[in-house]
Structure formats: C-alpha cells, structure tokens
N, C-alpha and C positions, 0 to 999 in steps of 0.2 A: 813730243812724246808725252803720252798719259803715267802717270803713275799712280795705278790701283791697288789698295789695301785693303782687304776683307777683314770683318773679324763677327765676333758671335758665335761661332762654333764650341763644339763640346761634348761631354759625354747625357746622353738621355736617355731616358725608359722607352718602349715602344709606346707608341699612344702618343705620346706628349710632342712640344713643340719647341722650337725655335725660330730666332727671327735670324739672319745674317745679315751684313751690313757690308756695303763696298762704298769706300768713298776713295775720290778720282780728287788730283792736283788738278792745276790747268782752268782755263776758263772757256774752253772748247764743251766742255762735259753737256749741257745742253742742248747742245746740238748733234745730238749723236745717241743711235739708238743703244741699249746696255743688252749683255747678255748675262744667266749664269749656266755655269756648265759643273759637272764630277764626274769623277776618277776613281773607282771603286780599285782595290789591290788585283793586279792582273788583269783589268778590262782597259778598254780603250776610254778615251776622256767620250763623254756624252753631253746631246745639249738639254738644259733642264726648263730654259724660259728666256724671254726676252721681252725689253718695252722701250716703247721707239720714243723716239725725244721729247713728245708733247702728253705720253703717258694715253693715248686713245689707240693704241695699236699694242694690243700685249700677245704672246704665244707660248703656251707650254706645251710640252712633251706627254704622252700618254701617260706616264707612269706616274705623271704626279699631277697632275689637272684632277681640279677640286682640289685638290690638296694643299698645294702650294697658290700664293700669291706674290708674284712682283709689283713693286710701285717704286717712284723714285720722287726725291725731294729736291730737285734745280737747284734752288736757293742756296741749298746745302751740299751741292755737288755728289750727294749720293743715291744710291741705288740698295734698293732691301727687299731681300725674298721672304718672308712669313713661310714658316714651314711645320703644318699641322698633321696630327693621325699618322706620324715618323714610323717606319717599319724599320727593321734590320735593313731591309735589302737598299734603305735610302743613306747607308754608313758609305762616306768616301770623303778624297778631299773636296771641295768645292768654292770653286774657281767667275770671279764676273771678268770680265771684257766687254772693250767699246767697240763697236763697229765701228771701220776706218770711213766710212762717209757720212759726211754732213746729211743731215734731215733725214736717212733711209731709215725705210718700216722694219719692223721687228720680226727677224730673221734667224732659223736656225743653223745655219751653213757655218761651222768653225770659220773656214777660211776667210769670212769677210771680217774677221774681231783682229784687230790689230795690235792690242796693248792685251795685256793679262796680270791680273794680281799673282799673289805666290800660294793664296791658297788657304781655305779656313777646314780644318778638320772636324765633320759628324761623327757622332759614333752611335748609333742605336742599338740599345739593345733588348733583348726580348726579356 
C-alpha cells in the first residue's frame, strides 16, 4: 500500500495560482501512472489530470487544460499539479492517486487509482 500526502493548498484570488504537491511512500511510485482528482461541496469527486510513469503520456480534463500542468519528480517520489488563471468554480478538496498498475498510460477512470491521499483544500475566490 501507497501512502499519499498532498499539500499546497489554500485560500487565493481568482486569477492567481498554485502549485499542489503529492508525495507517495514506497519505492513502487515510479512505476505507476499518478492521477489528481476534486470534490467540490455537494458534487461528485471529478477527474482533473493524470501522467504516466515516465512523464510522456499526460491527460487533462476540459475545464482545466491550458490551465493546469501535471509533472512528477521520480527521484523525489512526487507528483505536482501547477494550477494557473484559478476561478471560483476550481474551489474543492483536491485529491492525487496511483493507478494500481505497473507502467499503465495516463488514465481518467477513478476506478483503476488504488491508493488516495486525504486531500489538499482550494479555495478561490473572486
């Protein structure tokens, strides 16, 4: 089992930015694609991006593509989403996960993410 810890979250102006950080125990981390996902109050959890183990396979969601960048540092067993031009409507918890298979591409499907952190709180506001 992974154990993921996000952090970097916070309160910001519309416009502005943040970076969030997920770093994973375990020496598995490399080999395994990362996702991040949020949870706005009242919505279902959504997926926001993903990058597969060797960092050449990334995928975002419409609502933030341009927006957002995922990259991850092996070395360092983490994962970080860059998150620029923040609106209100990008305020939720926000959640990374590994996919539970070795070498797979960068996928948005919740169900293949097998471990989950507890969770880094946005808050944007206008």
């Amino acid at each position: 089992q992974v154990h993921l810890v996000e952090s970097g979250g916070g309160p910001v102006q519309a416009g502005g930015s943040l970076r969030l950080s997920c770093a994973a125990s375990g020496r598995i981390f490399s080999r395994h694609a990362m996702g991040w996902f949020r949870q706005a109050p009242g919505k279902e959890r959504e997926f926001i991006s993903a990058i597969n183990w060797s960092s050449d396979n990334t995928y975002y969601a419409d609502s933030v593509k341009g927006r957002f960048t995922i990259s991850r540092d092996n070395a360092k067993n983490t994962v970080y989403l860059q998150m620029n031009s923040l609106k209100p409507e990008d305020t939720a918890v926000y959640y990374c996960a590994i996919d539970g298979i070795e070498w797979a591409t960068a996928i948005a499907t919740m169900s293949a993410y097998n471990s989950w952190g507890q969770g880094t709180q946005v808050t944007v506001s206008s």
